[in-house]
C-alpha positions in Angstrom: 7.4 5.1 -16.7 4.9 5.6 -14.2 4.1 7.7 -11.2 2.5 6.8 -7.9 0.9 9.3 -5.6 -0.2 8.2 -2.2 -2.4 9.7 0.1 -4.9 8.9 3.2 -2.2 8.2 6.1 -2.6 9.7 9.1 -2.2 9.1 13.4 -4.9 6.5 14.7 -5.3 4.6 18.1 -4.8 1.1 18.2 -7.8 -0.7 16.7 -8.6 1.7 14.5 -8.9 2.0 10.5 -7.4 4.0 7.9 -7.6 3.9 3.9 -4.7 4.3 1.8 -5.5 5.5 -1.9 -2.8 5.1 -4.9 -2.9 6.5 -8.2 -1.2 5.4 -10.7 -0.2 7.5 -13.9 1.8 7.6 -17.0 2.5 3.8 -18.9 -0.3 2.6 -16.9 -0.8 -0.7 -18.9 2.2 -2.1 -19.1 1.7 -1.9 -15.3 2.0 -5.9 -14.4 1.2 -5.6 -10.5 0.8 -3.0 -8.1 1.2 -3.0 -4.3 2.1 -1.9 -0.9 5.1 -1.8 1.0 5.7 -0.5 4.6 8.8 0.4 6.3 9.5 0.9 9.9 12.5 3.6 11.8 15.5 0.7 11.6 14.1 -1.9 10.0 13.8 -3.1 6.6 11.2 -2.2 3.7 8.7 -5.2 3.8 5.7 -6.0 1.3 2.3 -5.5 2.7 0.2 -6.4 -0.2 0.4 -7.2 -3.9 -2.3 -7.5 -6.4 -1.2 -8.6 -10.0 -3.0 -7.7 -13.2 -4.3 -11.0 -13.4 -5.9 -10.5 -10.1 -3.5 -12.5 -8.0 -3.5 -11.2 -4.0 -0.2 -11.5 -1.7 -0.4 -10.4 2.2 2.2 -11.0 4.5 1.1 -12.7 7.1 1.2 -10.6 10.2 -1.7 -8.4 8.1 -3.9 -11.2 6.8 -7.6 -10.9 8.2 -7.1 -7.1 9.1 -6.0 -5.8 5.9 -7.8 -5.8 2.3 -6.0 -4.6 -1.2 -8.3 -3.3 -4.0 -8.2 -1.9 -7.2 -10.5 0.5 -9.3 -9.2 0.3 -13.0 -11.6 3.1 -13.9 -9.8 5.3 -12.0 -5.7 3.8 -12.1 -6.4 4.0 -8.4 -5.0 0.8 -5.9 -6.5 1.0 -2.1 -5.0 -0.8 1.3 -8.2 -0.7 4.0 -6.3 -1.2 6.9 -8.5 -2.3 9.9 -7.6 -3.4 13.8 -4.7 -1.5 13.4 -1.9 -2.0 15.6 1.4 0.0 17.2 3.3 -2.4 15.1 1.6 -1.5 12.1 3.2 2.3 12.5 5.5 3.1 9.4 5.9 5.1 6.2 3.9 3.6 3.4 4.9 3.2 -0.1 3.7 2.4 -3.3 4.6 0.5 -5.8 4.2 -0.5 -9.1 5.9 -3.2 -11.3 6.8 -2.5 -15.1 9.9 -4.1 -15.4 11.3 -2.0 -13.2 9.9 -1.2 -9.7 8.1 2.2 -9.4 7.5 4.2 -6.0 5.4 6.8 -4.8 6.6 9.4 -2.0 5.5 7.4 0.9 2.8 8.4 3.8 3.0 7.8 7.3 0.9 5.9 9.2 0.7 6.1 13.0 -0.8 4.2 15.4 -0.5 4.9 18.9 -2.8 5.8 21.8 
């Protein structure tokens, strides 16, 4: 097992940045990617970002150019830099982490609205 604690969501005007951190603990190597996910009041969750062990990087498109997925391994920690943020970009945060089975954290909300 593993567990996931998020943190670094917040309220931000439009065109602004914010940094989401993830830890990861527990059967951390077994871990075989890690990522984001974001979900919106009525609509469906929806990947942000992935970032497989190997290295391999997923964004969906409607984020590409404005958002940036890291890891630290020295730390178990994965980070979403999320710039020119948008309204549309407003929703609950979650991450994830794939060992087998699917792993989330709590979730943190991110607003952005003037």
């Amino acid at each position: 097992q593993v567990q996931l604690v998020e943190s670094g969501g917040g309220l931000v005007q439009p065109g602004g940045s914010l940094r989401l951190s993830c830890v990861a603990s527990g059967s951390i190597d077994s871990i075989s990617a890690m990522g984001w996910y974001r979900q919106a009041p009525g609509k469906e969750r929806e990947l942000v970002a992935d970032i497989t062990s190997g290295g391999t990087i997923t964004y969906v498109n409607s984020v590409k150019g404005r958002f940036t997925i890291s890891r630290d391994n020295a730390k178990n920690t994965i980070y979403l830099q999320m710039n020119s943020l948008k309204p549309e970009d407003t929703a609950v945060y979650y991450c994830s982490a794939v060992l087998g089975l699917r792993y989330w954290g709590q979730g943190t909300q991110v607003t952005v609205s003037s």
